[in-house]
Structure formats: C-alpha cells, structure tokens
N, C-alpha and C positions, 0 to 999 in steps of 0.2 A: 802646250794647250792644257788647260785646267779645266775641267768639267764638275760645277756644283751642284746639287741640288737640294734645295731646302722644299720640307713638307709642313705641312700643320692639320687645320681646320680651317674656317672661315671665322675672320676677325680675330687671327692671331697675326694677319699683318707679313706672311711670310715671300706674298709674292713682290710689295711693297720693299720689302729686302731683297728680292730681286734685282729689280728696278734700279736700287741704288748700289749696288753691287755693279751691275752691268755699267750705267751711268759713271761711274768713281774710274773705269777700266777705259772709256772710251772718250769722256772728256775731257778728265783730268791727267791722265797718263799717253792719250793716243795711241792707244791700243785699238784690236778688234774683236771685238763680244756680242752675243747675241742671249736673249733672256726670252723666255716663253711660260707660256702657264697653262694651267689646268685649274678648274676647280668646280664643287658639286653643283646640281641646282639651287639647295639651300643659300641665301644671305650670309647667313651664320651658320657657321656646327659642319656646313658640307665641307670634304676632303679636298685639301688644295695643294700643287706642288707648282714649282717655277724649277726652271731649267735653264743655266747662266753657264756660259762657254767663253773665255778668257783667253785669247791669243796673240801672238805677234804676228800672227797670217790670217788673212781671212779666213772666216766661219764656214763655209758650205752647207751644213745642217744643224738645225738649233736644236734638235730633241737630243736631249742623251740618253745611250743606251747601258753604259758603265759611267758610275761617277767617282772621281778622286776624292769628293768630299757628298757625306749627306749630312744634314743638318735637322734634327725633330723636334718640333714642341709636344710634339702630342703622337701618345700610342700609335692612335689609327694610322697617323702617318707613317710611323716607321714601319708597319706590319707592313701595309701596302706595298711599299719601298727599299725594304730592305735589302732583297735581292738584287737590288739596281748597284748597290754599294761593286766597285771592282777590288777582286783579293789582294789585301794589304793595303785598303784606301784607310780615309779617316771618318767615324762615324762620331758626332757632335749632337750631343741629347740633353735634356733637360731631365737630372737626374733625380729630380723624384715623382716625375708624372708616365717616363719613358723604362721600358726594363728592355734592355736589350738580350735577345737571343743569344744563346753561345753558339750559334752557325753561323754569326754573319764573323765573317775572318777581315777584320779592318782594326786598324789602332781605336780604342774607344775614348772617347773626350766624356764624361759626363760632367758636366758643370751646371749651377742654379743660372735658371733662364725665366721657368714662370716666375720667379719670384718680383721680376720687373715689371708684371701687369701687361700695359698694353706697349711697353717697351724691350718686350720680350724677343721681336722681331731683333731690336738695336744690337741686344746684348749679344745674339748669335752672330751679328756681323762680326760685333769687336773680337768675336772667338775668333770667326774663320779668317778674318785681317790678323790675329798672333802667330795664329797655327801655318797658314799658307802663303805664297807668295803672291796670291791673287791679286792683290794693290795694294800698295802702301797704305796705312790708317791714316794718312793724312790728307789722299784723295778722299776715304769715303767719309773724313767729316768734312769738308770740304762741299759734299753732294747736301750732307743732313745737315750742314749750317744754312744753305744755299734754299733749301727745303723748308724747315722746320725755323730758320731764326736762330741767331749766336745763342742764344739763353734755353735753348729746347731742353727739354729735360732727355730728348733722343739722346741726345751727346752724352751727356750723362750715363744713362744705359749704356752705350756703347763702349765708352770707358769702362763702366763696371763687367763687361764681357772681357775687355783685356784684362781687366784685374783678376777676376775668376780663374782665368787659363795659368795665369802666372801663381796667382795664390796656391793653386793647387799641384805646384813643382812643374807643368810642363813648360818646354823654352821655346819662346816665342820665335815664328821662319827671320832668320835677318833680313829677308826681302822686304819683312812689314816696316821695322824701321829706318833702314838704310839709309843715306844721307837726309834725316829729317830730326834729327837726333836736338831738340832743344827749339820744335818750331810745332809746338801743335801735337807733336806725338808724345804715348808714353814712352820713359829711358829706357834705355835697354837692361831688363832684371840683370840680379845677381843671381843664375840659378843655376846649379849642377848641370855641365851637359852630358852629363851621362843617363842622368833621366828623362832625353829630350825626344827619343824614339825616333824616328823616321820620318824628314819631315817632308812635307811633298812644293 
C-alpha cells in the first residue's frame, strides 16, 4: 500500500492530479485506489489537499493519516501538512516557492514545478511516477492522453517532471519503468545508484 498526498492552493490543479494518479492505478493497471479531497471556501488561493491510497487489496479508509509521499506547490500547503509526511517518507517540493523545515525527517525531492504554469500539477506526477512505484508512467500518460488529447501540452509537463528528478542525479523506482522500456516511457537514465537513496 502507498499512501500520497499532494497539497497546494486552489487553481494549482493538485487535486486534478489526484484524480489521475488514482485513475492510471485502477484503470490502467487493475489495481485498488481510492482518492479524496479537501479544499478552502475560496475558488482560488483556498488550501487544497487530495489523498490517493494505491494498493493490491482493497482500500477500507481513504483519508491518510501518515503518508509515504507528500507532494507541495505552495508554502501554505506544506506548513499545513507537513506533519502528515511518515519518518523516512519522501517529500516532493517546488524548490523555489516551498522551504522545507529541517523537522520534517523524509528524503527531500526539491525540483522546479512552478516553473510549468498551470502544468505544474503534471510535472509533480512525472516526479512521483520516477521516484515511486505507484504506476508506471505509461498508465498515467495513458489517463492524460485520454483526458487532455495526444498533443496536450500536460504530457509534456509531465515528461519535464521525469526529466527534473533524473537531471538532478536522483534514480528513477524501476517499478516506473519496467517492462515499458521503448513504448511511451522515458529510458531508463544512466545515473549513479549510489545516489539513488531509499526508494519507496
């Protein structure tokens, strides 16, 4: 069982990354996932989180109370949330809008996320598809082709989230590309695994 949670604001698109995170797990691969949300009164600007639970057994409760992964666009989110992070999880930030705490105890990811715009949601997938075993990248373009149109510029984005993770020496979980190796995913890097950390 994998337990994610991405936070933001409103109109960063994070619970939308939910949706297709949970979708790409239970469509595409036949798994069992359940995704939920939160978010302010505001339209825009209010505090939003989704909660996506990835498993080979059914779900029984969709909130999470510890999560293997958090994912932030935005400060307010992480402050809120960051205690949610479980000791030694991975924490996945947009490294020049997000400053992480040195209390929270998880491998830290900081890689450019806002720099994508309103594609910023995408990019966080394609992190957390390198980083984790959560589904292969080939389901959840599969969801955002299926969504969005072969030509989206989503795809895109989200390729630039696997690009990010790899450019910056971390090694991508082999569960992301695993027999997909020349069909839609990216290769598998050339990259040291000795700076590959702990993957989940």
């Amino acid at each position: 069982m994998l337990n994610i949670v991405f936070t933001g604001v409103g109109g960063q698109g994070v619970i939308t990354a939910g949706i297709i995170l949970a979708e790409a797990a239970v469509l595409e691969e036949g798994r069992h996932a359940t995704q939920s949300q939160s978010y302010g009164a505001e339209a825009r600007g209010g505090l939003t989180r989704t909660d996506v639970i990835i498993s080979d057994r059914e779900v029984l409760y969709p909130k999470i109370a510890q999560a293997h992964v958090l994912g932030a666009l935005h400060q307010r989110g992480y402050t809120a949330h960051a205690n949610i992070i479980r000791p030694g999880g991975m924490f996945i930030y947009d490294e020049e809008t997000v400053k992480a705490s040195a209390k929270t105890d998880a491998r830290r990811i900081p890689i450019p996320l806002l720099i994508h715009g309103k594609g910023a949601n995408m990019a966080l997938l394609g992190a957390v598809c390198a980083l984790t075993s959560a589904v292969k990248c080939q389901s959840i373009q599969e969801v955002i082709q299926r969504r969005y149109g072969a030509e989206s510029s989503n795809l895109n984005a989200f390729q630039d989230g696997w690009d990010a993770v790899v450019n910056r020496g971390y090694t991508p979980h082999p569960a992301a590309y695993s027999g997909h190796e020349g069909d839609g995913v990216p290769p598998t890097p050339s990259i040291n695994p000795s700076i590959s950390g702990t993957a989940l």
